[in-house]
PDB file of N, CA, C and O in Angstrom:
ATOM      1  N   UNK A   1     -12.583  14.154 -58.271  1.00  0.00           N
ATOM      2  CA  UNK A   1     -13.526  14.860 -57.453  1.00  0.00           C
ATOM      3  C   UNK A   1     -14.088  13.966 -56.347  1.00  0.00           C
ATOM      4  O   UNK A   1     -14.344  14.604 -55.325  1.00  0.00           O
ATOM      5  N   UNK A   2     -14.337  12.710 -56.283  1.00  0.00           N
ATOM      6  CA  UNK A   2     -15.173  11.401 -55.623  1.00  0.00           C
ATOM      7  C   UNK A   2     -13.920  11.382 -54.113  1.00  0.00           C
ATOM      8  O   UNK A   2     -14.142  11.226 -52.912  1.00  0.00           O
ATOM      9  N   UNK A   3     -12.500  11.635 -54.940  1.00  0.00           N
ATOM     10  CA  UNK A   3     -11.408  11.768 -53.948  1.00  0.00           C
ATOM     11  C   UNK A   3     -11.746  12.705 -52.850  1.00  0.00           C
ATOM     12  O   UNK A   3     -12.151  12.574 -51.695  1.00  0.00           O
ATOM     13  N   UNK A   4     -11.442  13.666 -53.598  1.00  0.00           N
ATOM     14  CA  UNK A   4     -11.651  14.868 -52.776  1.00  0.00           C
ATOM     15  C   UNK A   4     -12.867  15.212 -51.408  1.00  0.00           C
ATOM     16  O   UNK A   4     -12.975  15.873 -50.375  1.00  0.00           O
ATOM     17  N   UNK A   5     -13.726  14.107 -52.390  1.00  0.00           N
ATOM     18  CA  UNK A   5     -14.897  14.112 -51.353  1.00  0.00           C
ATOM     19  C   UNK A   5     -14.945  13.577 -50.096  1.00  0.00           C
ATOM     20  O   UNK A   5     -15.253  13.899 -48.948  1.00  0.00           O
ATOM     21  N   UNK A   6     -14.500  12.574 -50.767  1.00  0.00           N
ATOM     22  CA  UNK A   6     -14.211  10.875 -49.554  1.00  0.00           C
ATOM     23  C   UNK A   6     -13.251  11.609 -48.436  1.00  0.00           C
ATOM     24  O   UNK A   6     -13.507  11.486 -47.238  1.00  0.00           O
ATOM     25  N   UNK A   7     -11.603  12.742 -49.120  1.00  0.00           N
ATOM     26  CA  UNK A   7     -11.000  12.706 -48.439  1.00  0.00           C
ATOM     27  C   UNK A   7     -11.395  14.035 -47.239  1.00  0.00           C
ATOM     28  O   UNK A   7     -10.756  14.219 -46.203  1.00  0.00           O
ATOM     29  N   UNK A   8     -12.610  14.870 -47.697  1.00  0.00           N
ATOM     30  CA  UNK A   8     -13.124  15.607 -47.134  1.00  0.00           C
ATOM     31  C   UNK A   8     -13.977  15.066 -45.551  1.00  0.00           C
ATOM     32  O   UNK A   8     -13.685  15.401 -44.403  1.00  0.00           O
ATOM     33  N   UNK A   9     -15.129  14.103 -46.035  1.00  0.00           N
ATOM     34  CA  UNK A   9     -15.647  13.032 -45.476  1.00  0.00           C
ATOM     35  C   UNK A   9     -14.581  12.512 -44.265  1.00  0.00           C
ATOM     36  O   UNK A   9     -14.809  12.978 -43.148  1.00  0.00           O
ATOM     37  N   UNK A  10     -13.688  11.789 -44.368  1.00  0.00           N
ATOM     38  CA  UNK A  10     -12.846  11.441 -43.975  1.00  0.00           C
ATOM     39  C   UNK A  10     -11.722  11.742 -42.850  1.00  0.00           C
ATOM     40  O   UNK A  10     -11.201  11.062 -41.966  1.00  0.00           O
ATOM     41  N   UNK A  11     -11.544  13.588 -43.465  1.00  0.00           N
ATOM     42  CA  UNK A  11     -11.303  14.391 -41.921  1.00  0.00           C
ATOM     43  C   UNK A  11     -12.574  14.562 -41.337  1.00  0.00           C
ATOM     44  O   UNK A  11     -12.680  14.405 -40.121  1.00  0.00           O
ATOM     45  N   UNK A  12     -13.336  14.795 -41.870  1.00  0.00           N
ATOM     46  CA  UNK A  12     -14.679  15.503 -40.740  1.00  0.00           C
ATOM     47  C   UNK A  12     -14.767  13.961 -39.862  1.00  0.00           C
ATOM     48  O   UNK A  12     -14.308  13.995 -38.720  1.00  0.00           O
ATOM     49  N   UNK A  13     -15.042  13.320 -40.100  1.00  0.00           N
ATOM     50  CA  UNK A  13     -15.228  11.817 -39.064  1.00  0.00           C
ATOM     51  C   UNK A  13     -14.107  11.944 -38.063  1.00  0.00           C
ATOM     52  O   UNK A  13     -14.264  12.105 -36.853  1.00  0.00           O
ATOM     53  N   UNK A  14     -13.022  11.860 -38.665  1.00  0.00           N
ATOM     54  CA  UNK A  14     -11.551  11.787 -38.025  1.00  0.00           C
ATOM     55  C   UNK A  14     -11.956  13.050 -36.758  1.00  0.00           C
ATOM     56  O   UNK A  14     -12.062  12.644 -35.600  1.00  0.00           O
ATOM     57  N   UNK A  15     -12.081  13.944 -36.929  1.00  0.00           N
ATOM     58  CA  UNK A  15     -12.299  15.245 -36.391  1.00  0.00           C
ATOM     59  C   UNK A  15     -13.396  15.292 -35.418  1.00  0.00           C
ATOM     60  O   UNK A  15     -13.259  15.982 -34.407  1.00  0.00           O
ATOM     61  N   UNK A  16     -14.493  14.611 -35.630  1.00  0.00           N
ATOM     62  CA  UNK A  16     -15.999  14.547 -34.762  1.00  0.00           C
ATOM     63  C   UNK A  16     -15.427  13.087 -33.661  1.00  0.00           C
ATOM     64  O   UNK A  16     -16.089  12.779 -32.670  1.00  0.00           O
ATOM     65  N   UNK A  17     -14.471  12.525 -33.950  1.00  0.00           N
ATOM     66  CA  UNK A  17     -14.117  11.284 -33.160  1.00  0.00           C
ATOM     67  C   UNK A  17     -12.986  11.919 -32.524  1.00  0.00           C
ATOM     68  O   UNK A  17     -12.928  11.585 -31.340  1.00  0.00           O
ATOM     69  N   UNK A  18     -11.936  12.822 -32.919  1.00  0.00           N
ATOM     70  CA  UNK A  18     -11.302  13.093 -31.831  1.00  0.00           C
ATOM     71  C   UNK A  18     -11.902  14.350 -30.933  1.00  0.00           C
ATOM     72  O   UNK A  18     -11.100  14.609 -30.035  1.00  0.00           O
ATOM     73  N   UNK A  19     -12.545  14.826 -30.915  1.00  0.00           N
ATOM     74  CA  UNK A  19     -13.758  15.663 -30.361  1.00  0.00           C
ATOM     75  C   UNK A  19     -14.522  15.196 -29.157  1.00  0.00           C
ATOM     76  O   UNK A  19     -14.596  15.603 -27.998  1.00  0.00           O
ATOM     77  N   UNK A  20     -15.246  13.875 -30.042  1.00  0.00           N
ATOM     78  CA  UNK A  20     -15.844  13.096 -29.060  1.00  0.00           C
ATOM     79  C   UNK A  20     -14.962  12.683 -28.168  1.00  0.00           C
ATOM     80  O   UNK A  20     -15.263  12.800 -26.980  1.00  0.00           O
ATOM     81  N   UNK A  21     -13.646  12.094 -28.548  1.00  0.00           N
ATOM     82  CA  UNK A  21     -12.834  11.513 -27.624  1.00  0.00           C
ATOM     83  C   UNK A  21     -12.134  12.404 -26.453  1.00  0.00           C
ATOM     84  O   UNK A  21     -11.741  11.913 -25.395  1.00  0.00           O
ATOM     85  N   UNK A  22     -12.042  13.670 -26.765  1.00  0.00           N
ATOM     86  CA  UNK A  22     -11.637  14.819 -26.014  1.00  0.00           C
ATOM     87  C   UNK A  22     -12.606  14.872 -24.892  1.00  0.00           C
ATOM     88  O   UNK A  22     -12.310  14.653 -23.717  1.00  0.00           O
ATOM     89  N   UNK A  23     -13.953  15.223 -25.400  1.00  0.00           N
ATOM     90  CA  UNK A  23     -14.837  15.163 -24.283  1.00  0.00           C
ATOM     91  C   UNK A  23     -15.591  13.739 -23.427  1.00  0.00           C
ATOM     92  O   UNK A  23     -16.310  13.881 -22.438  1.00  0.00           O
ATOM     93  N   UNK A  24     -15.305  12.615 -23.946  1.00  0.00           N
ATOM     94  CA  UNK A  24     -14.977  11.805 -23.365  1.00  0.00           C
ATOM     95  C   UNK A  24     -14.371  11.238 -22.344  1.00  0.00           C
ATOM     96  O   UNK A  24     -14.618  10.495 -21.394  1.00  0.00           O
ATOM     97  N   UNK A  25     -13.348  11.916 -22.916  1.00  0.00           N
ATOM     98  CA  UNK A  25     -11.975  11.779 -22.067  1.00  0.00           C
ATOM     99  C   UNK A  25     -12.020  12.762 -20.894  1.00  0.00           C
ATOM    100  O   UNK A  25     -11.546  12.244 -19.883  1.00  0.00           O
ATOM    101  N   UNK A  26     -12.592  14.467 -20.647  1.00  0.00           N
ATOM    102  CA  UNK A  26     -12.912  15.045 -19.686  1.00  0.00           C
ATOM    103  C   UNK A  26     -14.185  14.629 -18.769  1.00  0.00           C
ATOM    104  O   UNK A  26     -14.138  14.871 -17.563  1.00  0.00           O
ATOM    105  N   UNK A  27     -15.113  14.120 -19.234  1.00  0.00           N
ATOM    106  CA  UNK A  27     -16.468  13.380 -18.369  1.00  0.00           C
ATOM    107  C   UNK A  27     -15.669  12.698 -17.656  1.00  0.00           C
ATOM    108  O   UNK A  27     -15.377  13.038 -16.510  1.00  0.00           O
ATOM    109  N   UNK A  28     -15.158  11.539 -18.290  1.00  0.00           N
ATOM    110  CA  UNK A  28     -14.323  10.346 -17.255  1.00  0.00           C
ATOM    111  C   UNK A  28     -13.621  11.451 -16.078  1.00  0.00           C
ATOM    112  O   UNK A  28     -13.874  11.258 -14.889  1.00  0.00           O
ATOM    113  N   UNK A  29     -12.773  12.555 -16.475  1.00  0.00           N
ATOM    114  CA  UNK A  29     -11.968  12.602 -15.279  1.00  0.00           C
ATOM    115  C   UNK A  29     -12.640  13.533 -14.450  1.00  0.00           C
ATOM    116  O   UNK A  29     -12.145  13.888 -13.381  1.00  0.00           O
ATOM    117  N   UNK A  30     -13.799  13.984 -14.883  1.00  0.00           N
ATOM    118  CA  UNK A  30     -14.992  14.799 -14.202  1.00  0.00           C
ATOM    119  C   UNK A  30     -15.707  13.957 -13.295  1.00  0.00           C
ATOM    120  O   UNK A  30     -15.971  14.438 -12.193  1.00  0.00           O
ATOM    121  N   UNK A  31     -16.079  12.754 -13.561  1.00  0.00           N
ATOM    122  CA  UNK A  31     -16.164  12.012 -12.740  1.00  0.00           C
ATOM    123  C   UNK A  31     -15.487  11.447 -12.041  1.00  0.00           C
ATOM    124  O   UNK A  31     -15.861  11.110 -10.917  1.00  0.00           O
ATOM    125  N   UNK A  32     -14.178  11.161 -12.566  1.00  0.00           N
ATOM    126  CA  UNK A  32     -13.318  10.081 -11.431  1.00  0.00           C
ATOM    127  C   UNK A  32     -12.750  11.278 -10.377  1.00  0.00           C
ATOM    128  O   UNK A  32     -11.793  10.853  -9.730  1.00  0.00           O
ATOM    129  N   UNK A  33     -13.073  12.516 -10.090  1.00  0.00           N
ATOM    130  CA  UNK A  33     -12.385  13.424  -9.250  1.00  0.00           C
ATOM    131  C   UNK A  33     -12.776  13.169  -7.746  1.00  0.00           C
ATOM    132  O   UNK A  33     -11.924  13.239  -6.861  1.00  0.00           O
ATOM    133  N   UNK A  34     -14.544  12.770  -7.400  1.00  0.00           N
ATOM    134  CA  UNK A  34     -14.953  12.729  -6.361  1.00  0.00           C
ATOM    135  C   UNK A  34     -14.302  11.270  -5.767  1.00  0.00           C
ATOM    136  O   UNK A  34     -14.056  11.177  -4.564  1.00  0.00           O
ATOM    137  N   UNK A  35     -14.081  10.315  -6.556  1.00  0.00           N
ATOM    138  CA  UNK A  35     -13.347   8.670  -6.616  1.00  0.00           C
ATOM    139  C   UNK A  35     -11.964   9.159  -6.388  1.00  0.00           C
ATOM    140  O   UNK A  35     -11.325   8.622  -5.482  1.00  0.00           O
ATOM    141  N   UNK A  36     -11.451  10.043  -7.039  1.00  0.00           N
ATOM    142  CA  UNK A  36      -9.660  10.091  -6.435  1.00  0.00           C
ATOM    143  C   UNK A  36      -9.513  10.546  -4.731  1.00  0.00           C
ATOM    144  O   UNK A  36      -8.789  10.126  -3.828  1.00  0.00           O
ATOM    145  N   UNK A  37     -10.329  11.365  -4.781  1.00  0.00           N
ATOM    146  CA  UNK A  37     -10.358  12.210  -3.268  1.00  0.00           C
ATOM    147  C   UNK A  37     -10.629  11.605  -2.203  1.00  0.00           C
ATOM    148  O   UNK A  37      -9.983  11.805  -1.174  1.00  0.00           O
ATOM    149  N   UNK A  38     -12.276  10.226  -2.322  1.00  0.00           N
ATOM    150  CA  UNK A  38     -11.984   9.035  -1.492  1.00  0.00           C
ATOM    151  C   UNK A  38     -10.838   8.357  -1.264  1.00  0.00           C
ATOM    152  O   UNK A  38     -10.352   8.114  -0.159  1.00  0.00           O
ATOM    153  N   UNK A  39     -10.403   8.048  -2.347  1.00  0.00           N
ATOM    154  CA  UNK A  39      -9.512   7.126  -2.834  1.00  0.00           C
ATOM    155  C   UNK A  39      -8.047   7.496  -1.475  1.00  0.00           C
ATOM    156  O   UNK A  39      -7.491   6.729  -0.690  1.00  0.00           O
ATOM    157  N   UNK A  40      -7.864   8.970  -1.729  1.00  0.00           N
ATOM    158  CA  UNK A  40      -6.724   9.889  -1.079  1.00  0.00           C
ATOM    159  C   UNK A  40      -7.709   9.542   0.320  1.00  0.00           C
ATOM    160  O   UNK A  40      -7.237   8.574   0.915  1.00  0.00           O
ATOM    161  N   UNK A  41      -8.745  10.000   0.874  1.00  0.00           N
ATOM    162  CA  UNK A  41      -9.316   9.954   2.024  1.00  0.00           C
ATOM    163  C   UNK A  41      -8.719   8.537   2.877  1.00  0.00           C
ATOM    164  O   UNK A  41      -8.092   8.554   3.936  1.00  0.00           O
ATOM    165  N   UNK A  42      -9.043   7.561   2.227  1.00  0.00           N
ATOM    166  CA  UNK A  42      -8.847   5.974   2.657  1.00  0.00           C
ATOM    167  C   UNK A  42      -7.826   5.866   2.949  1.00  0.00           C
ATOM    168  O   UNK A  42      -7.691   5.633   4.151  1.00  0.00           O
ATOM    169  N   UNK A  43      -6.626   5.947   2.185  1.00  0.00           N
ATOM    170  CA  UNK A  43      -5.336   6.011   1.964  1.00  0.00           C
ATOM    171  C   UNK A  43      -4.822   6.599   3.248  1.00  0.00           C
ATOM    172  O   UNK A  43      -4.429   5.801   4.099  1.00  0.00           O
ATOM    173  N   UNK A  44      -4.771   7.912   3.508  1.00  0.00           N
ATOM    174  CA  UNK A  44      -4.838   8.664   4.659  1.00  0.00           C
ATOM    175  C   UNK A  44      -5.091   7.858   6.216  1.00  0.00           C
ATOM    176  O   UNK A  44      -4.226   7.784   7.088  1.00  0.00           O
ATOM    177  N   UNK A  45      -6.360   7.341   6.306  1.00  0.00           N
ATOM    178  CA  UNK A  45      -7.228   6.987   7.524  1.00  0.00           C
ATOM    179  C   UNK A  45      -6.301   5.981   7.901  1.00  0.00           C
ATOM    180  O   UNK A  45      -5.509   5.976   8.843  1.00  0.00           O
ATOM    181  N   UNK A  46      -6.667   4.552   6.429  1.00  0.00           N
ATOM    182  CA  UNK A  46      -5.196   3.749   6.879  1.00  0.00           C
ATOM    183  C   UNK A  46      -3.870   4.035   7.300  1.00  0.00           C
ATOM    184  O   UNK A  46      -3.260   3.589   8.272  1.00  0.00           O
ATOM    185  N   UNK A  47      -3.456   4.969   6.289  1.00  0.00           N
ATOM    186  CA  UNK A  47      -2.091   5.050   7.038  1.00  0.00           C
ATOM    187  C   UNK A  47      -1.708   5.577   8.175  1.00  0.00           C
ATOM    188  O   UNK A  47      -0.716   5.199   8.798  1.00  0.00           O
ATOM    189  N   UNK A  48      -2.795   6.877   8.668  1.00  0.00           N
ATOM    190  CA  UNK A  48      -2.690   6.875   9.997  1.00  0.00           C
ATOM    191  C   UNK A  48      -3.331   5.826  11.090  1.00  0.00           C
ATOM    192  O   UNK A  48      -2.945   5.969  12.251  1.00  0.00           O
ATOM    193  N   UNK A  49      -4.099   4.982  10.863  1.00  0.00           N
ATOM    194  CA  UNK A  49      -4.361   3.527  11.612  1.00  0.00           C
ATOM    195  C   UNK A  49      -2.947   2.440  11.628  1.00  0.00           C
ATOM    196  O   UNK A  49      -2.583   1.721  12.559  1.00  0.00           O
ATOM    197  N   UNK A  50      -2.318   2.607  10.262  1.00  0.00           N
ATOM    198  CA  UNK A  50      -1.295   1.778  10.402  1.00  0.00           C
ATOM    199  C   UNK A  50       0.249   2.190  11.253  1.00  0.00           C
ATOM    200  O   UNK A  50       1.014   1.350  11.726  1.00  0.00           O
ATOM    201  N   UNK A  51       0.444   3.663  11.290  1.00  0.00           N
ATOM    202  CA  UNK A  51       1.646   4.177  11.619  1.00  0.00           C
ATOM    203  C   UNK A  51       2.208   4.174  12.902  1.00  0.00           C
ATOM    204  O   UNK A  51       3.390   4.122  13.241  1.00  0.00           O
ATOM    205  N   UNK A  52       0.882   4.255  13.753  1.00  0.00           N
ATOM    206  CA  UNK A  52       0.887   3.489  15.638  1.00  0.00           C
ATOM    207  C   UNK A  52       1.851   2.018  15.681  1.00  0.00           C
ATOM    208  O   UNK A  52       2.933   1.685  16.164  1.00  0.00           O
ATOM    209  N   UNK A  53       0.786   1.389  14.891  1.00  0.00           N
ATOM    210  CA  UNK A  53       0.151   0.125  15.311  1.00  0.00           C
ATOM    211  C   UNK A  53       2.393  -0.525  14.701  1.00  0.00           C
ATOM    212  O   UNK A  53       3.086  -1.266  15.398  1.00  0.00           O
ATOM    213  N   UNK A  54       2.836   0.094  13.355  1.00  0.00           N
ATOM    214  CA  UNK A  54       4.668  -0.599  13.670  1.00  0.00           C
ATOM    215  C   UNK A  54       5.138   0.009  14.404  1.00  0.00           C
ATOM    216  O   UNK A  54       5.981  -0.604  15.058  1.00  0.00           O
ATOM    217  N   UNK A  55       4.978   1.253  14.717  1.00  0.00           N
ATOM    218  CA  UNK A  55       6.192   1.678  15.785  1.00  0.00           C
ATOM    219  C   UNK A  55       5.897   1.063  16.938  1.00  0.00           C
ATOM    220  O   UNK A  55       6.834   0.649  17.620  1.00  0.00           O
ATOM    221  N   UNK A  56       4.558   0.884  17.379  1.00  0.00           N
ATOM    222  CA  UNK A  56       4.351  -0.250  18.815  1.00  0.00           C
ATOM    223  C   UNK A  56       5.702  -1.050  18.307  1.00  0.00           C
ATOM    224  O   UNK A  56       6.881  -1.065  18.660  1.00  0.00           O
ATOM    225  N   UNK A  57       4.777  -1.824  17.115  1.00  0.00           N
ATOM    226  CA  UNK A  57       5.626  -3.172  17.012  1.00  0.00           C
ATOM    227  C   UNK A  57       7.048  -3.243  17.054  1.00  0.00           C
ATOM    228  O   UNK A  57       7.619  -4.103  17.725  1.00  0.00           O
ATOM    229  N   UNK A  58       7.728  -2.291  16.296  1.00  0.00           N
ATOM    230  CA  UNK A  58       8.772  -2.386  16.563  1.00  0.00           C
ATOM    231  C   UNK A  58       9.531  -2.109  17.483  1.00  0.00           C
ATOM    232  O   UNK A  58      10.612  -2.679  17.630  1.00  0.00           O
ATOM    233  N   UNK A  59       8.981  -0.953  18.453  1.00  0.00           N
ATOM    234  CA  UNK A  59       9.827  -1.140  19.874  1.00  0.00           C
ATOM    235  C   UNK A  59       9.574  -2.264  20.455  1.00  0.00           C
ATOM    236  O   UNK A  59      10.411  -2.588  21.298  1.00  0.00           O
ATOM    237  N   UNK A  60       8.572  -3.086  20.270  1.00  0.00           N
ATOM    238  CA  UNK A  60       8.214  -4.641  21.282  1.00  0.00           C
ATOM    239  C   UNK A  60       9.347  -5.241  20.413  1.00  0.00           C
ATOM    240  O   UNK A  60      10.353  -5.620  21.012  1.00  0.00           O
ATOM    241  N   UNK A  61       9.299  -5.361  19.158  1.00  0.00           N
ATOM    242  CA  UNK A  61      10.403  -6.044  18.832  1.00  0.00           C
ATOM    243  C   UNK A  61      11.867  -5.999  19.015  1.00  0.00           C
ATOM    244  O   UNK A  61      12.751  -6.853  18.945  1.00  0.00           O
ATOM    245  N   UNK A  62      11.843  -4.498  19.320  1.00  0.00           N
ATOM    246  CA  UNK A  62      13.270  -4.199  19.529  1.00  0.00           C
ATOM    247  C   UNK A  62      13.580  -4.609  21.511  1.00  0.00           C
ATOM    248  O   UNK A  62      14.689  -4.573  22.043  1.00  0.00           O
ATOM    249  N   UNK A  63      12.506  -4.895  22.091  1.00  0.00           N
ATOM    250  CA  UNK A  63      12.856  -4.934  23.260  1.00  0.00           C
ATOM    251  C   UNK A  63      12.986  -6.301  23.637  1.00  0.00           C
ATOM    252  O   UNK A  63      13.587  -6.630  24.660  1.00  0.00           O
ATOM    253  N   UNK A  64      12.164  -7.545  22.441  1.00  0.00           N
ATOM    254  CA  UNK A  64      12.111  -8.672  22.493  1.00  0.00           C
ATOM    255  C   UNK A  64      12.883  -9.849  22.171  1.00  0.00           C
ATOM    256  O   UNK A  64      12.901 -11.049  22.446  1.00  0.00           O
ATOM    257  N   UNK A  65      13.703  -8.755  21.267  1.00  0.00           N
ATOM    258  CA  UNK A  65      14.881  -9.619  20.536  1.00  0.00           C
ATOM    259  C   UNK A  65      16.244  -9.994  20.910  1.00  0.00           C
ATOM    260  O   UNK A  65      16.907 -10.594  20.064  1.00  0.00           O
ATOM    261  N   UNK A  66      16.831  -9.696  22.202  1.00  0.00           N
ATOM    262  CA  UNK A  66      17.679 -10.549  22.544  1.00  0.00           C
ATOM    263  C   UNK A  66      16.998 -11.482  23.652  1.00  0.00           C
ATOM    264  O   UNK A  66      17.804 -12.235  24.198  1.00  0.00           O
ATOM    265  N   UNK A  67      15.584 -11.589  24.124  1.00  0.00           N
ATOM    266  CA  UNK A  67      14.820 -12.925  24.810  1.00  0.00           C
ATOM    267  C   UNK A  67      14.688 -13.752  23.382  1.00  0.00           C
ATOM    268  O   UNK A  67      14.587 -14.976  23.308  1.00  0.00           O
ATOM    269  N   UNK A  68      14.704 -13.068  22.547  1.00  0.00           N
ATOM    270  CA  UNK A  68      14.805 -14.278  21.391  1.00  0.00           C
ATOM    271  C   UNK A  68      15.850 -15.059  20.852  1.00  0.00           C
ATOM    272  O   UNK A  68      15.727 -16.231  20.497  1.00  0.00           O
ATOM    273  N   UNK A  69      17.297 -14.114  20.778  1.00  0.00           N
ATOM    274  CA  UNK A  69      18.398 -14.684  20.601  1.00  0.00           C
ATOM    275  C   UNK A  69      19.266 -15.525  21.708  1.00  0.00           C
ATOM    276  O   UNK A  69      20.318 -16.131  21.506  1.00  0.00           O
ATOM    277  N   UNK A  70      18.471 -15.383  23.043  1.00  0.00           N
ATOM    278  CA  UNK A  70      18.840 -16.322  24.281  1.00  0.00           C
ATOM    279  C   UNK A  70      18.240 -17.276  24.385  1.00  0.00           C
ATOM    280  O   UNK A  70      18.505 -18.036  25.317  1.00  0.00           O
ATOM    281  N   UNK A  71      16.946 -17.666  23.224  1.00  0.00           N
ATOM    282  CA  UNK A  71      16.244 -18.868  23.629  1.00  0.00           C
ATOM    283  C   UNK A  71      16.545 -20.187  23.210  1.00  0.00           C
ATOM    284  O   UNK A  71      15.882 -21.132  23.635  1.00  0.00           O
ATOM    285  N   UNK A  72      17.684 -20.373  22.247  1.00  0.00           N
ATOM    286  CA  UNK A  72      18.225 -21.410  22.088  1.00  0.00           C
ATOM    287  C   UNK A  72      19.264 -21.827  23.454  1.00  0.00           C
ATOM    288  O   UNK A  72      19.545 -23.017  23.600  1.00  0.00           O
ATOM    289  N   UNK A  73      19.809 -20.804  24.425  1.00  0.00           N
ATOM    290  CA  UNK A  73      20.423 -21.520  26.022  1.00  0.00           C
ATOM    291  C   UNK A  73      19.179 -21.565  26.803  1.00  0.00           C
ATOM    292  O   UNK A  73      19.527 -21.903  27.935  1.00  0.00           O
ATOM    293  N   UNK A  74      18.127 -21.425  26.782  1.00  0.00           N
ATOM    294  CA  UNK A  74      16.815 -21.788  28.063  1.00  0.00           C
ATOM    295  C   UNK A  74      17.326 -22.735  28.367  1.00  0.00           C
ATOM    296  O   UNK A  74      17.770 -22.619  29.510  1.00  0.00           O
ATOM    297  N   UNK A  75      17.621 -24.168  27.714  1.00  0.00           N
ATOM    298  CA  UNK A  75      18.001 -25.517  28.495  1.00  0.00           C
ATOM    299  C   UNK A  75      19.340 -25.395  29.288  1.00  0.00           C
ATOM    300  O   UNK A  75      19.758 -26.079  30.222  1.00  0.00           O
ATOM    301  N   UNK A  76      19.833 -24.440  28.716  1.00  0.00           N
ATOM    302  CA  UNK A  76      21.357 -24.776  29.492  1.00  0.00           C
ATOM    303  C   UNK A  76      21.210 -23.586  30.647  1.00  0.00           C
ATOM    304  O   UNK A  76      22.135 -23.527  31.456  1.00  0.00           O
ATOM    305  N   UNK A  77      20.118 -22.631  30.788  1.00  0.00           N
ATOM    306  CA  UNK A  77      19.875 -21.592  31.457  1.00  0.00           C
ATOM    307  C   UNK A  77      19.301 -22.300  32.941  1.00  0.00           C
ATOM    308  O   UNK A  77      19.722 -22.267  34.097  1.00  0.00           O
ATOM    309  N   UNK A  78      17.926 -23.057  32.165  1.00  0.00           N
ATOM    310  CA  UNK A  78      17.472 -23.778  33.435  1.00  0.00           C
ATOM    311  C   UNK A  78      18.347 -24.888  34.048  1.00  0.00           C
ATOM    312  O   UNK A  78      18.469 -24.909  35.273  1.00  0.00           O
ATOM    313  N   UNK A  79      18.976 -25.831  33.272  1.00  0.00           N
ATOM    314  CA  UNK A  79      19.613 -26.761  34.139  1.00  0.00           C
ATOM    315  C   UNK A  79      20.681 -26.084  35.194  1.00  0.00           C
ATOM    316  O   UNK A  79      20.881 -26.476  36.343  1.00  0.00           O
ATOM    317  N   UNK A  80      21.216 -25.158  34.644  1.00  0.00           N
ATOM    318  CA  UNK A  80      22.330 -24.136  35.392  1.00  0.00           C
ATOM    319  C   UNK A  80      21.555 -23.700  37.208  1.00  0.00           C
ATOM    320  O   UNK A  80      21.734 -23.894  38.410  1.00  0.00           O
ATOM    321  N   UNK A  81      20.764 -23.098  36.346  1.00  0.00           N
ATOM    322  CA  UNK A  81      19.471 -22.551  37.613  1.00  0.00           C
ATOM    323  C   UNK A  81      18.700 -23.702  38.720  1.00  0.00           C
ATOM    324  O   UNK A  81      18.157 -23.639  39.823  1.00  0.00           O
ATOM    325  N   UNK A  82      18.935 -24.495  37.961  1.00  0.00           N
ATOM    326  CA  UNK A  82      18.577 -26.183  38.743  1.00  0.00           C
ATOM    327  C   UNK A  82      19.229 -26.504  39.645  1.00  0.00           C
ATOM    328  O   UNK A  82      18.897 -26.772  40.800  1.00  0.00           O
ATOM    329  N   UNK A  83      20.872 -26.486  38.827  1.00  0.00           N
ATOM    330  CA  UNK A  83      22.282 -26.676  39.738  1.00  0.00           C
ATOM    331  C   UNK A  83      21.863 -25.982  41.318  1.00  0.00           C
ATOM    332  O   UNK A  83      21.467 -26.272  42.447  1.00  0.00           O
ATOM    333  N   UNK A  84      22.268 -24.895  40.466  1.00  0.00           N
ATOM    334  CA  UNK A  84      22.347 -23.194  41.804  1.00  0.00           C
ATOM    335  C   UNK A  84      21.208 -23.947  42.772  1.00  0.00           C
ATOM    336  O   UNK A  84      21.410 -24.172  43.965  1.00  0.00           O
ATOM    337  N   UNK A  85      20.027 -24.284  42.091  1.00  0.00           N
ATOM    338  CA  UNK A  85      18.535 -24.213  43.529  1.00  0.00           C
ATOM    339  C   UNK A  85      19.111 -25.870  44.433  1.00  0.00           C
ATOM    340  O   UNK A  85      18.694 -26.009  45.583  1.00  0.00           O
ATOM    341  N   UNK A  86      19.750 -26.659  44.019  1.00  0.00           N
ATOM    342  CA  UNK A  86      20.002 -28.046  44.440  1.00  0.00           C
ATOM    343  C   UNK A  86      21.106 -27.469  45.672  1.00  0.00           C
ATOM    344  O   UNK A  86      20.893 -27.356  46.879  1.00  0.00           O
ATOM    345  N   UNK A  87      22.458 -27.129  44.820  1.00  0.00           N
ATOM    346  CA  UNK A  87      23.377 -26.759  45.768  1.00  0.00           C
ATOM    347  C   UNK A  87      23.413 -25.487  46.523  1.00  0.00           C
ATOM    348  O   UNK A  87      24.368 -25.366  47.290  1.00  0.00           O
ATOM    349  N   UNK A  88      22.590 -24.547  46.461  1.00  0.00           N
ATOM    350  CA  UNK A  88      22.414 -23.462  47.880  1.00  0.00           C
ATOM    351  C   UNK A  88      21.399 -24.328  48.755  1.00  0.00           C
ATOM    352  O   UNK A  88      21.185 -23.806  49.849  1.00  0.00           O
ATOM    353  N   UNK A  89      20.587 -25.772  48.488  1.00  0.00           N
ATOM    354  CA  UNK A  89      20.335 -26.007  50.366  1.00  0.00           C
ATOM    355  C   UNK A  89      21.533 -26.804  50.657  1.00  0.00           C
ATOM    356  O   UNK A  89      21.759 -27.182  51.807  1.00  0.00           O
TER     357      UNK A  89
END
């Protein structure tokens, strides 16, 4: 009978804790709803602040990058250009 009791005892706890934990568990996401929606707000603002700001970049980059892959001849560009300005006087 002491069994029976304990094991009576035993669901009811089990039962008032997953209960509690149920509504627990809905407060938290009752609250975290106004926090997700910032959360989405921010997310948003940045990414439209950020979505300008590479495509700039990457057309500058795309327009910059063979002055970049020519800058290892600058020396042989200018001395060339040196030549040319010496021998046309």
């Amino acid at each position: 009978m002491d069994i029976l009791a304990f094991l009576f005892l035993f669901i009811a706890v089990l039962v008032i804790f997953k209960i509690g934990g149920l509504i627990f568990k809905a407060a938290f996401f009752l609250i975290s709803i106004p926090l997700q929606i910032l959360a989405a707000l921010i997310v948003t603002v940045v990414l439209l602040a950020i979505v300008p700001i590479t495509l700039f970049s990457g057309i500058l980059g795309l327009i910059l990058l063979p002055l970049g892959l020519l800058a290892p001849l600058l020396p042989l560009l200018l001395i060339g250009f040196g030549i040319y300005l010496l021998a046309r006087r």
